[in-house]
C-alpha positions, 0 to 999 in steps of 0.5 A: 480586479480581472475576474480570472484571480477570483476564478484562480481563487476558486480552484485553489479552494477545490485543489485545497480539499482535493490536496487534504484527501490525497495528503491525508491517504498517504500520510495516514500510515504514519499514525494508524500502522502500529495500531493496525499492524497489531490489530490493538482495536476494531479498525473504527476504533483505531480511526476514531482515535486519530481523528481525535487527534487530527481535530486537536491538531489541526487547531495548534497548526497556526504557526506553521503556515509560514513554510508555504508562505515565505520558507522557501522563496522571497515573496517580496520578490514577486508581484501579486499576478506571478505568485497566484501562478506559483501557487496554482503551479504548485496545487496542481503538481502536488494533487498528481504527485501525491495521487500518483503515490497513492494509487502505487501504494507507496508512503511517500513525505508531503513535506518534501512533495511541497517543498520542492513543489515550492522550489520548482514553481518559483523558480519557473515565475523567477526565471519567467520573470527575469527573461522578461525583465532587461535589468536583470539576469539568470544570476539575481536567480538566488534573489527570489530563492532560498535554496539552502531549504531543498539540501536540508531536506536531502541531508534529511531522507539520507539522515532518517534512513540511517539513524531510523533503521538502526535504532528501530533494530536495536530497541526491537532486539533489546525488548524481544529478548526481555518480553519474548512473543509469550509475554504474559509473565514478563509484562507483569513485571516490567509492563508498567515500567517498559509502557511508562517509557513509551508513554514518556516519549509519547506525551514529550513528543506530543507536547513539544512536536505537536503543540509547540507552534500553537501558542498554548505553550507559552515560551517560559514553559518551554525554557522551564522544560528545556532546563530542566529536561531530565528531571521532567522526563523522570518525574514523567515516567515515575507517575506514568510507570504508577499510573500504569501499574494501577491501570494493571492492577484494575485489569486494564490491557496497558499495551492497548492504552499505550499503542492507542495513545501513542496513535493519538500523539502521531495524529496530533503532531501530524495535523500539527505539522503537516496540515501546512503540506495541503492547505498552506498555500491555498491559504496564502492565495487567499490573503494575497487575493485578500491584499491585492483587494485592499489596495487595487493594484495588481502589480503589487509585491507580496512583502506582506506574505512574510509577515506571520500567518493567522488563520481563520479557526473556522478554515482549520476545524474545517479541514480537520473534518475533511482529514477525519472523513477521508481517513474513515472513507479513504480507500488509498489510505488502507492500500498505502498502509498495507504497504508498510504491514506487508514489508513487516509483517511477521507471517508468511504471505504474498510479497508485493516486491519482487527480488533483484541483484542489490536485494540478494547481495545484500541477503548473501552478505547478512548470511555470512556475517551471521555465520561469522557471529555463530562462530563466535558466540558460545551455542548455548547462549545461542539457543537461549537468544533464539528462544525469545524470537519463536513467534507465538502463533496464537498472538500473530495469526490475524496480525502482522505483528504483536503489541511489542513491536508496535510499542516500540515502532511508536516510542522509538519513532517519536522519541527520534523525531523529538530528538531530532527537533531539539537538535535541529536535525532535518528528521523526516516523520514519514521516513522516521516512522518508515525505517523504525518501523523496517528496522523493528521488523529485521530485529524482530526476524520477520525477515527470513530467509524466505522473504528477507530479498523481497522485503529488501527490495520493497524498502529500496522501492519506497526510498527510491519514491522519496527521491522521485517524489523530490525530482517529480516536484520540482520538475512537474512544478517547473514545468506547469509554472512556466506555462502558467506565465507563458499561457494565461489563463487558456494553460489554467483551463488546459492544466486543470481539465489535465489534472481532472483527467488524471484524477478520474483516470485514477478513479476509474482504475482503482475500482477496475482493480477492486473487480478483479480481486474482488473474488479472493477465495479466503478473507483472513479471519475466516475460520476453518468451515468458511474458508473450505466452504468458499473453495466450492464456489469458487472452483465452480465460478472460476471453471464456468468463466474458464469454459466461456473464455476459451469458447470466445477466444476460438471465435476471435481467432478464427475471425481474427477479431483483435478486441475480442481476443484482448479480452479473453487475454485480460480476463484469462490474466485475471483468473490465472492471478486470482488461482495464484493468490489462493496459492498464498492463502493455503498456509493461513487457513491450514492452520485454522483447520480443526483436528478432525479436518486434517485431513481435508486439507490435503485435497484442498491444497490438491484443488488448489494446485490444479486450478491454478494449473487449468488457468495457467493453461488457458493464459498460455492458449489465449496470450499466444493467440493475441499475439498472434493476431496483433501482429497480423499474421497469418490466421488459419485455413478453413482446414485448421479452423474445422478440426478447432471446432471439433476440439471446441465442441469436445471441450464444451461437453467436458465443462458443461459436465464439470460444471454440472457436477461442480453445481449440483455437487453430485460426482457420480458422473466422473467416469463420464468426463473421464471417458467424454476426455479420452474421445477428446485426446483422440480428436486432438490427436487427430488434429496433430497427424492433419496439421503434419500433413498440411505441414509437409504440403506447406498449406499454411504459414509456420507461425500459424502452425505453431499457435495451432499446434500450441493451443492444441497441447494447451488445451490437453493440459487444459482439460487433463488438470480439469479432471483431476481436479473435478476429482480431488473436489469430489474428495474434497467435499467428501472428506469435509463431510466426513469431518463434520459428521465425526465432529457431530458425533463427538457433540452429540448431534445427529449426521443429518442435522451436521450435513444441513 
């Protein structure tokens, strides 16, 4: 045996571990994201229920080895050297692929990623094989491949799109207009009913979706089923409805039971099906290692590759811990699941998705039909229905969503997915989830007019991914395989470093990214006292940095030192986002505001704008001096340089003195800043009239002049939103506790204590 098999052995068991972490971070949003969009449970909770899932699953997942093994291609076709090359080709594709995904936060299907993977790779050792082969020719190409597999998967996405999207909004609007967002009352009589439903769709798709491949359901059972399957799902409901009519009665939340199990079946059937996605072809790696052992001969077709998988328990149990540990420890978990959360979240924030031309044609035309509708329906039963979509905010403040519509994302979802099984219909679970899950949020109205276009073009977004993830498959894999066969084992040890040097590139950027948002100003379950009080730090943080960039982007600028500019551009960049995502979060802590403290929010929402406005100006100043150096223009005279250094040295005493109110929290010094500003605007001024002078004796380069005359505004701007807002903090601070000294004497506690 060459020692290279064994080293490719190997790196099959490390891309295997690799594949089930970066497999498990994007499909997670398929189970957890109607537990999370609800916030049904502590996140641990919610986790802790998957992973019992997942250990159940991974252990009925046997049957399903065989799509990695002989669903798409003919392993009898292929010797045993050339299909260790396919399946390297393949792991390392679908490594990038799905990290690729991951690290965009994009759901995307692992299915079809391996699919096509198994496409591409095999008709790279096909093709490798008949060019080197004289017997043969590009035409025996179907001889290796089973390509009817890719058209079923492509019917498939176009399939889920459609019949997903569609059923999710018609079962959302039906159970809106019968629950309402106020509940309460309805859930009492007809809780057990509606949930008992759910749960029939649930267990039914847990049992025959999630375990019919383990062979703990023997074949007469299942015929026994299938005969009989409305007298079953009946019998089901009528004792589920009971069971949760005396879960009611004992004071038990029925909604949570449903959502959590409901996330247990979602994980079951997952591990069930989808561990074939990540471990399938490292494990048919090893049993052709294994056969290739047992008979010496290394030329040796791999016929027994179509023979049916069993695999070891222990290799099972073992991935279902890494799945577990990854979904407790997986940050590209949550990041792909706040995907989805945020397109259907029912509160107003940040969108993630910009707007383009299809988005607003599509918003334009669903305006026009919903007029044409209100033209029609008579208006009092317009209000009656409008009545049951008034969200109630008490139930959606810290949640994208209610319990409503995360019982109907999970039961119209695996009822479909059950469907489409007994009818052999290619429904996809990541894009069934997916598009009930959009579908659900249109009905629902989480899509206003004020966020309907950016939602929309989030959808196209993820749809389009599923077919890059198709395209990228096949192509990647292609192309790694033929030069797998091509390069030997010097393209294995180049294609690995490759693929490390992706993974680590991924790595690093991610917590990069986590650096710059690390500083956000409000978490979303703050209350009312944290979120102003972490206003003042974060003005304070925010003006220190402010001064410090500005100072070394003059000093970059006048000894034209590229590096250093980049920098304060990247950091200035960083700031002004940072400002903007605050703008996002107004709305959410003004609602947490109590009574007395009303009135505080106005100069919040003041401190706010004007610190946006500060690094916005300052973004403006360093972007253009960048630029300006990059493309090696001209830099400034020692006459321009000089009156700089005077606005610099003017800027500086202005922040030091706003920093140090700002950290002493003593504002009696603004009338100082607003004097210290005037002598400034008076240098400024200044610098304007020489850089005329300078103009018409043409002493320096028009593209020089405009930066300097660019940053001299900007820094105007700068200073001027600086003191308005060192002003509104004062008032700020003052009207918080003004708040607070009022709230202490309506409890009784003296002001003294209230202010410590």
């Amino acid at each position: 045996m060459d020692p290279i098999f064994t080293v490719i052995v190997v790196i099959l068991a490390v891309l295997a571990v690799l594949d089930l972490i970066v497999g498990v971070s994007n499909d997670a949003v398929n189970f957890l994201n109607s537990a999370l969009g609800c916030n049904v449970a502590k996140r641990w909770i919610i986790l802790s229920v998957a992973a019992v899932g997942i250990m159940l699953g991974v252990i009925t997942s046997n049957g399903m080895m065989e799509v990695a093994r002989n669903g798409v291609f003919h392993p009898g076709m292929f010797t045993f050297e050339e299909i260790m090359v396919l399946f390297v080709g393949i792991m390392l594709t679908d490594v990038i692929v799905l990290n690729t995904f991951n690290s965009l936060g994009l759901p995307t299907s692992t299915t079809v990623s391996l699919v096509f993977e198994l496409l591409g790779s095999s008709i790279a050792v096909a093709c490798y094989k008949i060019w080197n082969s004289p017997d043969m020719t590009f035409g025996n190409i179907a001889e290796f491949i089973n390509a009817d597999k890719a058209l079923v998967i492509i019917s498939g996405i176009l399939s889920s799109v459609v019949i997903a999207f569609t059923v999710g909004a018609i079962l959302m609007y039906i159970s809106r207009i019968i629950f309402s967002f106020k509940y309460a009352k309805s859930l009492k009589r007809y809780g057990a009913v509606w949930c008992g439903i759910s749960i029939v769709g649930i267990i039914y798709f847990a049992i025959f979706k999630g375990m019919k491949s383990s062979g703990l359901i023997t074949p007469e059972f299942d015929h026994l089923i299938n005969d009989h399957i409305y007298v079953s799902l009946f019998v089901v409901w009528v004792a589920a409805s009971l069971l949760l009519w005396i879960m009611q009665r004992l004071k038990i939340n029925i909604m949570k039971f449903t959502i959590l199990s409901g996330t247990f079946a979602l994980a079951l059937a997952f591990a069930g099906n989808d561990l074939v996605n990540f471990i399938g072809v490292p494990i048919a790696g090893f049993d052709s290692y294994g056969f290739a052992m047992d008979s010496g001969d290394m030329s040796m077709p791999m016929s027994q590759l179509a023979e049916p998988a069993h695999v070891n328990i222990w290799f099972l149990i073992l991935s279902g811990i890494i799945m577990s540990v990854t979904l407790f420890l997986s940050k590209d978990a949550m990041k792909v699941a706040e995907t989805q959360i945020n397109l259907s979240s029912q509160n107003s924030e940040e969108e993630r998705f910009g707007s383009n031309r299809f988005s607003r044609a599509l918003v334009s035309l669903a305006i026009n039909l919903n007029k044409a509708y209100n033209s029609v329906i008579p208006k009092r039963l317009q209000e009656k229905i409008n009545s049951r979509f008034i969200p109630d905010e008490t139930v959606t403040r810290d949640s994208a969503y209610d319990y409503i519509r995360a019982i109907v994302n999970l039961t119209a979802a695996a009822s479909l997915i059950c469907l489409g099984t007994s009818l052999k219909l290619p429904l996809s679970t990541t894009y069934v989830i997916f598009m009930v899950s959009m579908g659900s949020s249109l009905a629902d109205r989480a899509w206003g007019r004020d966020s309907a276009v950016y939602r929309i073009t989030g959808v196209v977004v993820v749809i389009m991914g599923w077919f890059v993830t198709a395209i990228a498959g096949i192509s990647i894999s292609f192309v790694v395989g033929l030069l797998l066969s091509w390069g030997g084992w010097i393209a294995l040890a180049v294609l690995c470093v490759l693929c490390g040097y992706i993974l680590c590139h991924n790595l690093i950027f991610k917590k990069k990214e986590k650096e710059e948002h690390k500083t956000l100003l409000i978490t979303e379950n703050a209350d009312d006292s944290d979120a102003l009080f972490t206003c003042t730090q974060e003005v304070c943080a925010t003006m220190e940095s402010i001064s410090g960039i500005y100072n070394h982007m003059l000093v970059a600028l006048f000894t034209e030192n590229r590096r250093l500019l980049k920098e304060t551009m990247t950091q200035s960049e960083e700031l002004y986002h940072q400002a903007n995502d605050r703008k996002y979060q107004i709305f959410q802590t003004l609602k947490r505001l109590q009574d007395q403290k009303v009135e505080t929010g106005h100069f919040y929402i003041q401190v706010v704008d004007y610190l946006t406005e500060v690094t916005k100006a300052l973004l403006h100043c360093t972007r253009p001096a960048f630029e300006h150096i990059d493309n090696h223009h001209h830099g400034f005279t020692q006459e321009q340089i000089y009156d700089l250094k005077l606005v610099n040295d003017g800027v500086d005493n202005i922040f030091n003195k706003i920093n140090e109110m700002l950290r002493e929290r003593d504002f009696a010094g603004l009338d100082d800043v607003l004097t210290m500003r005037d002598n400034l605007f008076i240098v400024i001024a200044d610098a304007i009239k020489n850089q005329i002078k300078r103009l018409k004796e043409e002493q320096t380069s028009t593209k020089a002049s405009m930066l300097y005359l660019n940053i001299l505004n900007e820094t105007k701007t700068m200073v001027l939103q600086s003191r308005n807002l060192i002003k509104s903090q004062a008032y700020f601070l003052s009207q918080m506790k003004s708040a607070d000294n009022g709230a202490a004497e309506n409890s009784g506690v003296t002001a003294q204590e209230a202010q410590n």
